[in-house]
N, CA, C and O atoms as CSV, one atom per row, in Angstrom:
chain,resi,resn,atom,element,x,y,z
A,1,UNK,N,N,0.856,-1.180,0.000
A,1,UNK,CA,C,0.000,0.000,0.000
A,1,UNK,C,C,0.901,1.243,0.000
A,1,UNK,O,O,1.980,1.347,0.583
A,2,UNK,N,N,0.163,2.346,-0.895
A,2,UNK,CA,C,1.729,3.592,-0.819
A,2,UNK,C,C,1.000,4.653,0.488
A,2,UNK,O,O,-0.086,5.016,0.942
A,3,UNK,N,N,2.113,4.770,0.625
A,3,UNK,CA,C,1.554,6.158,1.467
A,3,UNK,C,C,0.594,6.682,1.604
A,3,UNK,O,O,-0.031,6.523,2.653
A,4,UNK,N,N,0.059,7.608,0.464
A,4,UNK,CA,C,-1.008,7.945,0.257
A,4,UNK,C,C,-2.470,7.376,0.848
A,4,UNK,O,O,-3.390,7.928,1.451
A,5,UNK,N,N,-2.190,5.711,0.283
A,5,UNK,CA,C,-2.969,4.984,0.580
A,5,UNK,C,C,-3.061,4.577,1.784
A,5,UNK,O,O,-4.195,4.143,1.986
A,6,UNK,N,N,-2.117,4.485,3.065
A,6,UNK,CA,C,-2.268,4.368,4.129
A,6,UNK,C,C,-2.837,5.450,4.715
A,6,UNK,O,O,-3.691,5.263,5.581
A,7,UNK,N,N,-2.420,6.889,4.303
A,7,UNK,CA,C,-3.038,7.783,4.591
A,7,UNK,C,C,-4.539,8.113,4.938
A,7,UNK,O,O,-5.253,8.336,5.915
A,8,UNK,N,N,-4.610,7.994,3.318
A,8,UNK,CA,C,-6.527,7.592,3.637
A,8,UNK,C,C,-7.086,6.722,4.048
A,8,UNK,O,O,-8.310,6.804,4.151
A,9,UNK,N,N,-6.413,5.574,4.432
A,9,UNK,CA,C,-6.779,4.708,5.295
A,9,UNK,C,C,-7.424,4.742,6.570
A,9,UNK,O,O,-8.550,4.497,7.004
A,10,UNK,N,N,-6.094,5.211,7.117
A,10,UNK,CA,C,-6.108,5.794,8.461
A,10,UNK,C,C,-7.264,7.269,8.625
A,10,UNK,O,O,-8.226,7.273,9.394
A,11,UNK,N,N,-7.005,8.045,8.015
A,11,UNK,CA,C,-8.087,9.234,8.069
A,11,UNK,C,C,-9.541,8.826,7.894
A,11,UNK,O,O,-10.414,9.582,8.320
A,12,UNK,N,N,-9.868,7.660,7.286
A,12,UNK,CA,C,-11.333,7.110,6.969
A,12,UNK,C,C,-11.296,6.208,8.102
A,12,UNK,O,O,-12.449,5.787,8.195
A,13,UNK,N,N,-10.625,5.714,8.965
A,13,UNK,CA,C,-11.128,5.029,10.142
A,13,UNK,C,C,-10.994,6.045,11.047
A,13,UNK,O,O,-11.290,5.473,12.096
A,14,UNK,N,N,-10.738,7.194,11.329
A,14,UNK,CA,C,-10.136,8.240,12.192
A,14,UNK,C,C,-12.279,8.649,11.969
A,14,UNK,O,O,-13.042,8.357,12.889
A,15,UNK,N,N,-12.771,9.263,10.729
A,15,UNK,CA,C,-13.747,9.508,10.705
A,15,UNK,C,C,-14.824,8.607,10.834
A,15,UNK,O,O,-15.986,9.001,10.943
A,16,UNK,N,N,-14.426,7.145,10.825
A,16,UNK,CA,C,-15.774,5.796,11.364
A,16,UNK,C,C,-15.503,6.443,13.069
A,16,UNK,O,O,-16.405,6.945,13.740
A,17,UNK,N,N,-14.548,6.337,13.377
A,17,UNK,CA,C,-14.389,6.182,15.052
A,17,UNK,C,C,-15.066,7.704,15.388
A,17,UNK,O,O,-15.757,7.714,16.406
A,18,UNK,N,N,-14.955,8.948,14.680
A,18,UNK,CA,C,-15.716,10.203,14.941
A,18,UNK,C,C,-17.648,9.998,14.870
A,18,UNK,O,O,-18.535,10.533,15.535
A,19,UNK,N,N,-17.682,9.182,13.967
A,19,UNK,CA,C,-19.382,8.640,13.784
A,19,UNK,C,C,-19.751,7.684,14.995
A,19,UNK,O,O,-20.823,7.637,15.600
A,20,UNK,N,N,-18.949,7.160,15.141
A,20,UNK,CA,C,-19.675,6.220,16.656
A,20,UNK,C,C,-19.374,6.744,17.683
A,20,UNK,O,O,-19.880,6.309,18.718
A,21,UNK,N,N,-18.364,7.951,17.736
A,21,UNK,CA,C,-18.644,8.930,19.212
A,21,UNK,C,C,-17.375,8.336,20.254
A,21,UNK,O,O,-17.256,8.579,21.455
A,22,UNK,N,N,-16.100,7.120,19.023
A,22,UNK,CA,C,-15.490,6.725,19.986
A,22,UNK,C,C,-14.184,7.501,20.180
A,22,UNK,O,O,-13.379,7.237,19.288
A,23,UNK,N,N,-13.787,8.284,20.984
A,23,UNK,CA,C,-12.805,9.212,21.423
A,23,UNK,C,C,-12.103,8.236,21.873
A,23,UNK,O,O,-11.206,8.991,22.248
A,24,UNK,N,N,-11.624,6.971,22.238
A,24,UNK,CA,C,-10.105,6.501,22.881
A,24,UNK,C,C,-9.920,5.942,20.787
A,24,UNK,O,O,-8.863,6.234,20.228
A,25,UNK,N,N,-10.886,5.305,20.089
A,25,UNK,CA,C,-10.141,5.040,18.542
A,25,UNK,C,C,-9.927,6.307,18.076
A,25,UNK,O,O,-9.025,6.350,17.238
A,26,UNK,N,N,-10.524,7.513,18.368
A,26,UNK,CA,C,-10.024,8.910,17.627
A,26,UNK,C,C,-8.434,9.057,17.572
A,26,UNK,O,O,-7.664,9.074,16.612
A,27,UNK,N,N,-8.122,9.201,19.579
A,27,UNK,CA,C,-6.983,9.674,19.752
A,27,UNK,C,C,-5.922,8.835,19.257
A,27,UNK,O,O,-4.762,9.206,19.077
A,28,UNK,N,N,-6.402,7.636,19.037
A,28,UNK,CA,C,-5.233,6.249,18.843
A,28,UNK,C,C,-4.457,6.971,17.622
A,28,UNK,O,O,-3.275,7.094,17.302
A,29,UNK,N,N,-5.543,7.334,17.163
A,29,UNK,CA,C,-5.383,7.748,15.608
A,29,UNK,C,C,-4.818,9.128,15.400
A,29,UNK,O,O,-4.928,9.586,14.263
A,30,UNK,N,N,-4.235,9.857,16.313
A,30,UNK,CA,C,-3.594,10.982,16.720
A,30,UNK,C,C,-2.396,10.995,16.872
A,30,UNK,O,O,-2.073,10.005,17.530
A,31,UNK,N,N,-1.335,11.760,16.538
A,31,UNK,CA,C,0.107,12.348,17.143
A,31,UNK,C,C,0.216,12.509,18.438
A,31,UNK,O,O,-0.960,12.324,18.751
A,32,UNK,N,N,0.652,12.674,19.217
A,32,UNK,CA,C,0.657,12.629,19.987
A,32,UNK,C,C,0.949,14.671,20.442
A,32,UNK,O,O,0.554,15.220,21.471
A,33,UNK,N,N,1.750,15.358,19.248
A,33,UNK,CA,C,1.337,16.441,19.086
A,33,UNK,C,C,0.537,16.933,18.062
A,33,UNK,O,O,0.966,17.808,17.310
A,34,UNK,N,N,-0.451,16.519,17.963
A,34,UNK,CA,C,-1.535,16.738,17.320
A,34,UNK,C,C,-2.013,18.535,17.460
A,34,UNK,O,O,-2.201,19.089,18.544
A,35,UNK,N,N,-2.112,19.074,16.386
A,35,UNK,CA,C,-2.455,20.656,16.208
A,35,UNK,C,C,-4.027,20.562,15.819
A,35,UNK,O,O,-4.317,20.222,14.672
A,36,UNK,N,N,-4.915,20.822,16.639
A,36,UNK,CA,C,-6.828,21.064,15.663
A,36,UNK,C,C,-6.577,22.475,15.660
A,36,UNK,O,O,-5.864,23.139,16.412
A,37,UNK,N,N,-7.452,22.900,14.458
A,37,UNK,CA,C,-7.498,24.381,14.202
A,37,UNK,C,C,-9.137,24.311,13.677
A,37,UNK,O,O,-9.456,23.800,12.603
A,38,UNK,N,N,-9.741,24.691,14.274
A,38,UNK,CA,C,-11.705,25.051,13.447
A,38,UNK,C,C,-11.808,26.568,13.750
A,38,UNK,O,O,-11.641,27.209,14.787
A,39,UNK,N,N,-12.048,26.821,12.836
A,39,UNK,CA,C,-11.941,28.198,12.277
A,39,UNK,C,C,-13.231,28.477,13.024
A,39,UNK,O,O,-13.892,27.647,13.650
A,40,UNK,N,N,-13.514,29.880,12.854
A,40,UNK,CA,C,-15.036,30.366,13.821
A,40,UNK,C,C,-14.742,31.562,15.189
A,40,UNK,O,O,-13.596,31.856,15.528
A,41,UNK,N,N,-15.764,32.047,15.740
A,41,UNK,CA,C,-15.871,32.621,16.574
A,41,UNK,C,C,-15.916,31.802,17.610
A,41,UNK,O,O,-17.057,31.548,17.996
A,42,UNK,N,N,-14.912,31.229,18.275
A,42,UNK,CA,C,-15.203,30.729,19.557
A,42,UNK,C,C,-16.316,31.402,21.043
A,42,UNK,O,O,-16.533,30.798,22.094
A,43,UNK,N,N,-16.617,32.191,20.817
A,43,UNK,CA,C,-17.052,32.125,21.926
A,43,UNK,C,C,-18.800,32.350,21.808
A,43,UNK,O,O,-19.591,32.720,22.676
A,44,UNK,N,N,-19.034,31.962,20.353
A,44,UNK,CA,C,-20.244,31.510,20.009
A,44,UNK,C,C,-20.019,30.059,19.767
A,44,UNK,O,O,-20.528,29.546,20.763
A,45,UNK,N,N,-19.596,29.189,19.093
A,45,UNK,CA,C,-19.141,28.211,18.484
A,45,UNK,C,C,-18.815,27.413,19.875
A,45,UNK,O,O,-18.192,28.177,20.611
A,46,UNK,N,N,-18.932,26.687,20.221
A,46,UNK,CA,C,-18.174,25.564,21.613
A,46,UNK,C,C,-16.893,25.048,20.963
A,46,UNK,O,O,-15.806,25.030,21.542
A,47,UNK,N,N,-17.086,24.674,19.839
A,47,UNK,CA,C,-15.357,23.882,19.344
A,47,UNK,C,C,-14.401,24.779,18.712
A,47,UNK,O,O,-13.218,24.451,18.619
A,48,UNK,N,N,-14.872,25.985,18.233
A,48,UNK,CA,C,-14.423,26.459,17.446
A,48,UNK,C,C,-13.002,27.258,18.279
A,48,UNK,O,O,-13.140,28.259,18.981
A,49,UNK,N,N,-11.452,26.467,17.981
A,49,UNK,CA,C,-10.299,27.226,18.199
A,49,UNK,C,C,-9.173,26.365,18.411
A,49,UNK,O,O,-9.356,25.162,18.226
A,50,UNK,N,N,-8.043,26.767,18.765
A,50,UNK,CA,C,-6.836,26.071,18.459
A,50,UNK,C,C,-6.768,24.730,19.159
A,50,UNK,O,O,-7.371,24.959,20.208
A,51,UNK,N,N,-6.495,23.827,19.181
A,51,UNK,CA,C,-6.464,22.901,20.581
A,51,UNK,C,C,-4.521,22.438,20.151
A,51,UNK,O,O,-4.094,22.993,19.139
A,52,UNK,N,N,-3.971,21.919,20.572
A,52,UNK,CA,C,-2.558,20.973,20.593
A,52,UNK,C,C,-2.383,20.093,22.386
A,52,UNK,O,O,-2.810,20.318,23.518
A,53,UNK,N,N,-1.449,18.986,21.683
A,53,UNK,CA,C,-1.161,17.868,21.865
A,53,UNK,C,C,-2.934,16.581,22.270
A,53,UNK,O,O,-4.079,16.782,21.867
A,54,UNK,N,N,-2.535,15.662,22.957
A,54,UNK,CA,C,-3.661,14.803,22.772
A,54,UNK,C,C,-4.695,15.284,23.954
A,54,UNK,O,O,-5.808,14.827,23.695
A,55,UNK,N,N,-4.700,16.067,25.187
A,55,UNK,CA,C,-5.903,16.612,25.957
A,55,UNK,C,C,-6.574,17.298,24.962
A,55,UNK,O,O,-7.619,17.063,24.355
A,56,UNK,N,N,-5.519,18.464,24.903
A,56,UNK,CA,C,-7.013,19.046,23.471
A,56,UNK,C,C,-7.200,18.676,22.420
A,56,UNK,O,O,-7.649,19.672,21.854
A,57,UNK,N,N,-7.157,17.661,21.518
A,57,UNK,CA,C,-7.806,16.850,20.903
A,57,UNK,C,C,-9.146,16.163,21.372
A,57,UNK,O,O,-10.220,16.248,20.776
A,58,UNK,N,N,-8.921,15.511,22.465
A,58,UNK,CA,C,-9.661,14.860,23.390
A,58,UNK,C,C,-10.997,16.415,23.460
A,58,UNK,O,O,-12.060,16.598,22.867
A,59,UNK,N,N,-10.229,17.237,24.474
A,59,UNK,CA,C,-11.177,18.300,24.663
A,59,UNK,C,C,-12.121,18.790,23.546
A,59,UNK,O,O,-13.285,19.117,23.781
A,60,UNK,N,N,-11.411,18.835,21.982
A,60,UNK,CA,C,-12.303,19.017,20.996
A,60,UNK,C,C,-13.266,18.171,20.527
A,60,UNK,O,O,-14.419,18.409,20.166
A,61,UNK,N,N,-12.562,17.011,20.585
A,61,UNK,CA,C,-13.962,15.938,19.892
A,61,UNK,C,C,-14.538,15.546,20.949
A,61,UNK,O,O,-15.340,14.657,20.663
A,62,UNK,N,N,-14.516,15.826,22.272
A,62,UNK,CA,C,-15.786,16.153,23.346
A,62,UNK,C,C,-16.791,16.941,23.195
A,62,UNK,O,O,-17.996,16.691,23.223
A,63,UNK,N,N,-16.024,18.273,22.974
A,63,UNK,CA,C,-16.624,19.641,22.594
A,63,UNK,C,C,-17.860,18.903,21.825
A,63,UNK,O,O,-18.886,18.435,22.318
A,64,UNK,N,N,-17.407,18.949,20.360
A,64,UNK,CA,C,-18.450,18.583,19.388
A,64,UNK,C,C,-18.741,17.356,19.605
A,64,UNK,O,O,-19.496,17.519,18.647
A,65,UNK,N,N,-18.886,16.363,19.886
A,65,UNK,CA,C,-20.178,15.241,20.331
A,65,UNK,C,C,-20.976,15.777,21.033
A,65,UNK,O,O,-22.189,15.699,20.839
A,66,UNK,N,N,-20.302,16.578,22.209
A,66,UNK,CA,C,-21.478,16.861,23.394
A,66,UNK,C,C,-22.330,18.141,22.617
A,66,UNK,O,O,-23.551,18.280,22.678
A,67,UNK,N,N,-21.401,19.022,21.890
A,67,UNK,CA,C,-22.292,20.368,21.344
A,67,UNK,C,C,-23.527,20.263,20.415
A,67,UNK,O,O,-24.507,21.000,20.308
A,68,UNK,N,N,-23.089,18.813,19.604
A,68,UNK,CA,C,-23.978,18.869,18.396
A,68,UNK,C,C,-24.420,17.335,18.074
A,68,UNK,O,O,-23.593,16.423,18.062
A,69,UNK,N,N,-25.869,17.132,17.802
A,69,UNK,CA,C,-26.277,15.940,17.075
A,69,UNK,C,C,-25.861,15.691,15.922
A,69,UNK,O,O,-25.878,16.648,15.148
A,70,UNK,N,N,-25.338,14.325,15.380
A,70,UNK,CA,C,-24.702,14.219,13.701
A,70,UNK,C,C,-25.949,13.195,13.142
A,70,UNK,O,O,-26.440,12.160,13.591
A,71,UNK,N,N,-26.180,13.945,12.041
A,71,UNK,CA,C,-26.855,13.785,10.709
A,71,UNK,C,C,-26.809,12.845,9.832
A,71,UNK,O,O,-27.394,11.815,9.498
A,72,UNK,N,N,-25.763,13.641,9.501
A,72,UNK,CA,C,-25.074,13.063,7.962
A,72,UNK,C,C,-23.898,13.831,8.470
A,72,UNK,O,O,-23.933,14.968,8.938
A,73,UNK,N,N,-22.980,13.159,8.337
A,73,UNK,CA,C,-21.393,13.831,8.333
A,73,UNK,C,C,-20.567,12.725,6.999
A,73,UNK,O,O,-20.027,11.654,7.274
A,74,UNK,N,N,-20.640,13.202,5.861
A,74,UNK,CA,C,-20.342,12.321,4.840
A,74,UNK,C,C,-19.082,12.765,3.878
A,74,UNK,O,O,-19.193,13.611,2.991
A,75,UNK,N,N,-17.752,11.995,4.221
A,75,UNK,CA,C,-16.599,12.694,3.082
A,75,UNK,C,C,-17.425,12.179,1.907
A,75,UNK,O,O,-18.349,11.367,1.922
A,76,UNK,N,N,-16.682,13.076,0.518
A,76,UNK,CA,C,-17.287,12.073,-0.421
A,76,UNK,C,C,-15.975,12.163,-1.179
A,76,UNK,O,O,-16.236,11.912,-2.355
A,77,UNK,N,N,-14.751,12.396,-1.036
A,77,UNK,CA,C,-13.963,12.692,-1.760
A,77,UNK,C,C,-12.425,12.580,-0.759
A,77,UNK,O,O,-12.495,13.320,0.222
A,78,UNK,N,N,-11.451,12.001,-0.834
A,78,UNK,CA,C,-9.974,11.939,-0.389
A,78,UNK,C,C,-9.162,11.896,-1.184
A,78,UNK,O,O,-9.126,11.036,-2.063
A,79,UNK,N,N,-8.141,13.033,-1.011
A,79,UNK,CA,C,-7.039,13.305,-2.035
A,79,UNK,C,C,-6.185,13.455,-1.066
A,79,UNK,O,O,-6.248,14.223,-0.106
A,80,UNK,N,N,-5.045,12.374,-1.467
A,80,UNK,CA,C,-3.678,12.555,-0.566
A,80,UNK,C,C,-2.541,12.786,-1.591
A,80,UNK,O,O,-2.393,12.267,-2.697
A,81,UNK,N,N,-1.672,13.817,-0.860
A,81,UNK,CA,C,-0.423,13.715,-1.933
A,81,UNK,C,C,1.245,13.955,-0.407
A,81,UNK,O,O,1.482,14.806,0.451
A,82,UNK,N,N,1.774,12.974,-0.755
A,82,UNK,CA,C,2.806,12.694,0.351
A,82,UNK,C,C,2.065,12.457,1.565
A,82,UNK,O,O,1.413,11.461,1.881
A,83,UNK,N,N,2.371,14.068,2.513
A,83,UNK,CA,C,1.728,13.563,4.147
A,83,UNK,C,C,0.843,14.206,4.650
A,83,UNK,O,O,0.585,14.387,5.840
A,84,UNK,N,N,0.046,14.798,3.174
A,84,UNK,CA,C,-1.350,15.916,3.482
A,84,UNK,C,C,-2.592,14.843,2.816
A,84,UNK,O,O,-2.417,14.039,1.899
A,85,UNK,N,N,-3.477,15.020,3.338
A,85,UNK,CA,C,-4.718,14.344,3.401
A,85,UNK,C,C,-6.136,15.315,3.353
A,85,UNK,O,O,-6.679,15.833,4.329
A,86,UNK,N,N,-6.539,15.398,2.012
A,86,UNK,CA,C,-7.825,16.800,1.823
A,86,UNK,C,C,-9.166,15.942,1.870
A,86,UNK,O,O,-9.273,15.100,0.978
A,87,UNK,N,N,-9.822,16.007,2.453
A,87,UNK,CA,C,-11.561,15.202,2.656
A,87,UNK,C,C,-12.528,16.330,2.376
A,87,UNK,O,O,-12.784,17.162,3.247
A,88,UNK,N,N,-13.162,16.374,0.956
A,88,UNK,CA,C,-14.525,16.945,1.297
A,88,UNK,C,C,-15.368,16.339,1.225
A,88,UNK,O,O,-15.321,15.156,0.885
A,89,UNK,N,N,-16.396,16.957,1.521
A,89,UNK,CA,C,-17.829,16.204,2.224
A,89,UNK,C,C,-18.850,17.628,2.575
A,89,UNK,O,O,-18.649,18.842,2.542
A,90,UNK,N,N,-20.117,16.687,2.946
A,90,UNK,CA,C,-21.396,17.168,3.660
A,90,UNK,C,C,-21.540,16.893,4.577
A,90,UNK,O,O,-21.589,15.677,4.761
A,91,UNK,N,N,-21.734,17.958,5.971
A,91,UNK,CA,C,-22.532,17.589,6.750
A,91,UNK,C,C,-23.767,17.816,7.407
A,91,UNK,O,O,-23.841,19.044,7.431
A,92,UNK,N,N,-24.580,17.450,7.845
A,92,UNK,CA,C,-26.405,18.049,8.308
A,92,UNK,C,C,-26.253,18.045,9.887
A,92,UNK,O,O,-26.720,16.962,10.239
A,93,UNK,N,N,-25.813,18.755,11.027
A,93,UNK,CA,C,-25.820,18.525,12.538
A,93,UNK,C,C,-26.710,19.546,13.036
A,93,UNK,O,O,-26.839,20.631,12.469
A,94,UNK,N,N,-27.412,19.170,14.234
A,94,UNK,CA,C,-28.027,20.291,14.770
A,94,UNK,C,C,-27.773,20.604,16.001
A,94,UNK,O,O,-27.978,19.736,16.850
A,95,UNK,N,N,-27.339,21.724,16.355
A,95,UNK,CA,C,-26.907,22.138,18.053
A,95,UNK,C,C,-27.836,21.459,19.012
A,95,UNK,O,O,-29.059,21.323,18.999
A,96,UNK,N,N,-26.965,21.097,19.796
A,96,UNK,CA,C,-28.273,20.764,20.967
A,96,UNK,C,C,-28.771,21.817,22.002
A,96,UNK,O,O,-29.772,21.794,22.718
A,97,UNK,N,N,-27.552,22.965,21.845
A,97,UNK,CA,C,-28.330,23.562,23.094
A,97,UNK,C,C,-29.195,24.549,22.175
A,97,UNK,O,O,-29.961,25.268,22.817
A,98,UNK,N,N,-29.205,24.677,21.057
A,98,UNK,CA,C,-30.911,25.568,20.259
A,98,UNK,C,C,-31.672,24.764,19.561
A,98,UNK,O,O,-32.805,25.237,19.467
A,99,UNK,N,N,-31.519,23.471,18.878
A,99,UNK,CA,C,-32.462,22.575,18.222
A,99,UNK,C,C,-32.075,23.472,16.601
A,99,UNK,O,O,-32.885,23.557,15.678
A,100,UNK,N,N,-31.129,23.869,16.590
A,100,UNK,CA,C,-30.939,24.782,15.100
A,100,UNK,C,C,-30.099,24.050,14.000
A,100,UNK,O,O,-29.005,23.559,14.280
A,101,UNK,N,N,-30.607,23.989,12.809
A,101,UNK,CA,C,-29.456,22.622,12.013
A,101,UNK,C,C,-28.396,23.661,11.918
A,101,UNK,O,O,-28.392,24.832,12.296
A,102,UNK,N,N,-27.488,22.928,11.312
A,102,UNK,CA,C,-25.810,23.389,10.658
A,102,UNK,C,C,-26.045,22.377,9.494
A,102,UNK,O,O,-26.194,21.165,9.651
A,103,UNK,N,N,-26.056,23.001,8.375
A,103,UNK,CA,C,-26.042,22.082,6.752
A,103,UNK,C,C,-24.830,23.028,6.123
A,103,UNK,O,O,-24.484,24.208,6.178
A,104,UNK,N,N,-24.400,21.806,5.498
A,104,UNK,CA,C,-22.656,22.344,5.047
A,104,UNK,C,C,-21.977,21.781,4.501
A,104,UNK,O,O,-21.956,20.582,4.778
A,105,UNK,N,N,-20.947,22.319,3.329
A,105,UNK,CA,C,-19.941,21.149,2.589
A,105,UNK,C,C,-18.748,21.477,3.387
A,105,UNK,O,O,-18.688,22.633,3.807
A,106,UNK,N,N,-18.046,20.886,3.596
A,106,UNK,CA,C,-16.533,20.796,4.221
A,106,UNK,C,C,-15.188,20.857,3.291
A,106,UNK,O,O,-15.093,20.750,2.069
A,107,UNK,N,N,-14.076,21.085,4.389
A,107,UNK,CA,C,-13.174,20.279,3.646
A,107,UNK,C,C,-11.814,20.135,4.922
A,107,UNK,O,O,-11.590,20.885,5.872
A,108,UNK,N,N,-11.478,19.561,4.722
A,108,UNK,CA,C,-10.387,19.218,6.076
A,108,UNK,C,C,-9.416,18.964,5.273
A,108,UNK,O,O,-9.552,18.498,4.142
A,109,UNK,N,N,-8.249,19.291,5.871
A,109,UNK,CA,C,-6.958,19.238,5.406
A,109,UNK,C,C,-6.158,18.655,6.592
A,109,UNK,O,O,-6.099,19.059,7.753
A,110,UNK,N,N,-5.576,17.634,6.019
A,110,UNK,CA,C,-4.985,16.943,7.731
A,110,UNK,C,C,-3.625,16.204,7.114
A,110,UNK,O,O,-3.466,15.291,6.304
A,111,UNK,N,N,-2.744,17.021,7.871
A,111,UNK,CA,C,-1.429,16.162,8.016
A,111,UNK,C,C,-1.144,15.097,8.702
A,111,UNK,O,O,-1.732,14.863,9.758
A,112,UNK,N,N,-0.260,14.341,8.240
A,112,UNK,CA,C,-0.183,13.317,8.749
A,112,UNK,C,C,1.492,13.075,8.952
A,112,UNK,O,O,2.425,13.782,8.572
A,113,UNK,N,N,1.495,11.834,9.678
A,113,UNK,CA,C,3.287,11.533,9.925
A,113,UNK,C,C,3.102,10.210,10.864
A,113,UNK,O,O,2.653,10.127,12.007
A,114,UNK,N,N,3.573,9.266,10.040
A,114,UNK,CA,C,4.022,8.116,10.830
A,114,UNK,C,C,2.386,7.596,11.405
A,114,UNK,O,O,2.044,7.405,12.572
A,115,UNK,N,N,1.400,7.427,9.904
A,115,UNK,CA,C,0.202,7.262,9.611
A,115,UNK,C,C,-1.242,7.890,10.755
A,115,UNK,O,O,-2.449,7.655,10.805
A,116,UNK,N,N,-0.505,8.566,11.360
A,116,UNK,CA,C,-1.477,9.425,12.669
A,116,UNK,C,C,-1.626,10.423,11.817
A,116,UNK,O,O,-0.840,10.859,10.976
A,117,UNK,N,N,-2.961,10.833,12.171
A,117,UNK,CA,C,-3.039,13.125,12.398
A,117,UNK,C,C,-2.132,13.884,12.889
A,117,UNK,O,O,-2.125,13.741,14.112
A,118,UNK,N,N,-1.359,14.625,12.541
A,118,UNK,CA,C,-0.208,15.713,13.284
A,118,UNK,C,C,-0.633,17.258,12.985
A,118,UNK,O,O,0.102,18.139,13.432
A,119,UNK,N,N,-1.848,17.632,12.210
A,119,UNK,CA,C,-2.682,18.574,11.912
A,119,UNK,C,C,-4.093,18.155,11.512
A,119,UNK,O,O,-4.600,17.170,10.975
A,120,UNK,N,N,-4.513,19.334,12.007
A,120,UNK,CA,C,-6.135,18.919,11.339
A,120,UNK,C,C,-6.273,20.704,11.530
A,120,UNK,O,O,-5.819,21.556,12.295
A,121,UNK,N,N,-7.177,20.656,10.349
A,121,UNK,CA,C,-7.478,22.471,10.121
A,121,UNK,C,C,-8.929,21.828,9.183
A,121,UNK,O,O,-9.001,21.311,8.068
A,122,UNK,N,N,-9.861,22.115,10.119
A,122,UNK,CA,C,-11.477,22.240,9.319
A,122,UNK,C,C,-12.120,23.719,8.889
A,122,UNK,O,O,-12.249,24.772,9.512
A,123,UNK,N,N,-12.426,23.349,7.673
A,123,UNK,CA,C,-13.402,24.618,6.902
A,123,UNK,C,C,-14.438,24.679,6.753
A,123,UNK,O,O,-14.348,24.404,5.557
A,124,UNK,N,N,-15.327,24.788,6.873
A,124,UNK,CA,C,-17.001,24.583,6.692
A,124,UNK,C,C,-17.650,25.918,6.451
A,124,UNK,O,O,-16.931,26.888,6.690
A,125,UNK,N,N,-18.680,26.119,6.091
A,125,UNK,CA,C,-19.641,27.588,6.633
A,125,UNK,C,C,-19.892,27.665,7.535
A,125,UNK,O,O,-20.875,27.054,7.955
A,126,UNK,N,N,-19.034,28.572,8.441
A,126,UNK,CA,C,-19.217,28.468,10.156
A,126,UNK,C,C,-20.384,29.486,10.265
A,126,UNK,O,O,-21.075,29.504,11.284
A,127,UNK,N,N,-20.627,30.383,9.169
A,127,UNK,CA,C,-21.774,31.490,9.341
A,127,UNK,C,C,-23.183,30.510,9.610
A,127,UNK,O,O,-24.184,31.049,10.080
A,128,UNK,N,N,-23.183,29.331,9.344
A,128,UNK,CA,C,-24.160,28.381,9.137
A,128,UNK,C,C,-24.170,27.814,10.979
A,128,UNK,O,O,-25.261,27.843,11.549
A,129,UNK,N,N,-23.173,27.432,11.611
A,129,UNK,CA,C,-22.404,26.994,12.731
A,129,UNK,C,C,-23.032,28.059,13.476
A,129,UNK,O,O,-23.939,27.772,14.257
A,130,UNK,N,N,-22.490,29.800,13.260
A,130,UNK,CA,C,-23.351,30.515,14.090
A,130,UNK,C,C,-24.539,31.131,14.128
A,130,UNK,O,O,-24.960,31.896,14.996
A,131,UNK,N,N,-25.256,30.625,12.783
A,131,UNK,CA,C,-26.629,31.163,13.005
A,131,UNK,C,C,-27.205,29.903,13.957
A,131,UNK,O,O,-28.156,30.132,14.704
A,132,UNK,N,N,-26.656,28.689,13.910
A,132,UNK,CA,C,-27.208,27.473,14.902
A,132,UNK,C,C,-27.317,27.799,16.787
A,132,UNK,O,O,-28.078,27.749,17.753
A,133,UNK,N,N,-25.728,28.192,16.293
A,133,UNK,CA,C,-25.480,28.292,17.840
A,133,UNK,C,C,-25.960,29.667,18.925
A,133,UNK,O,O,-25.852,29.955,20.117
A,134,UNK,N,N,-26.512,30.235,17.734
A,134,UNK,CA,C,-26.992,32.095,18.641
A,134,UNK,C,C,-28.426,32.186,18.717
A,134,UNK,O,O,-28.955,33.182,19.210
């Protein structure tokens, strides 16, 4: 398997283990200095801001399980070239603390090294994120 292909490997079980809500297969699947970056107004947004090494990882994909019901969270597309990994997709979530959807195409860009996450930087329509969350 080349690189690449382990790549998306690993990033498509990184996102099964995000759909069943399991945070110890997330982090497995983590650096151990792992960088999240979700763009947004944090202090509307619950996830939205820098996190590094594996607590805030942990702390983020807490954040969003506990912040938001998932839909549809669907890549439909993985392009790897060396140790970058691009996923776009759709997703349909609705906040729990307003009952407000978030509908949205994505795209994540996630580095990788030594077949873990060592970046993750998500893009979405967060204007969508804060009309949910306000």
């Amino acid at each position: 398997m080349s690189l690449q292909q382990t790549n998306i490997a690993a990033t498509q079980k990184l996102f099964e283990a995000f759909g069943a809500g399991d945070i110890p297969a997330i982090l497995a699947l983590c650096s151990d200095d792992i960088r999240i970056e979700f763009y947004g107004p944090a202090d509307i947004i619950p996830y939205a801001d820098m996190y590094d090494g594996m607590e805030g990882a942990r702390r983020f994909f807490e954040t969003v399980l506990s912040s938001v019901d998932i839909h549809v969270f669907e890549p439909q597309e993985f392009l790897a070239d060396a140790d970058k990994v691009i996923v776009t997709g759709v997703l349909h979530l609705t906040a729990k603390s307003t009952g407000r959807d978030i509908k949205s195409d994505f795209v994540h860009v996630i580095t990788m090294r030594d077949g873990k996450w060592q970046k993750f930087r998500d893009f979405m329509d967060t204007h969508q994120a804060v009309k949910a969350f306000s």
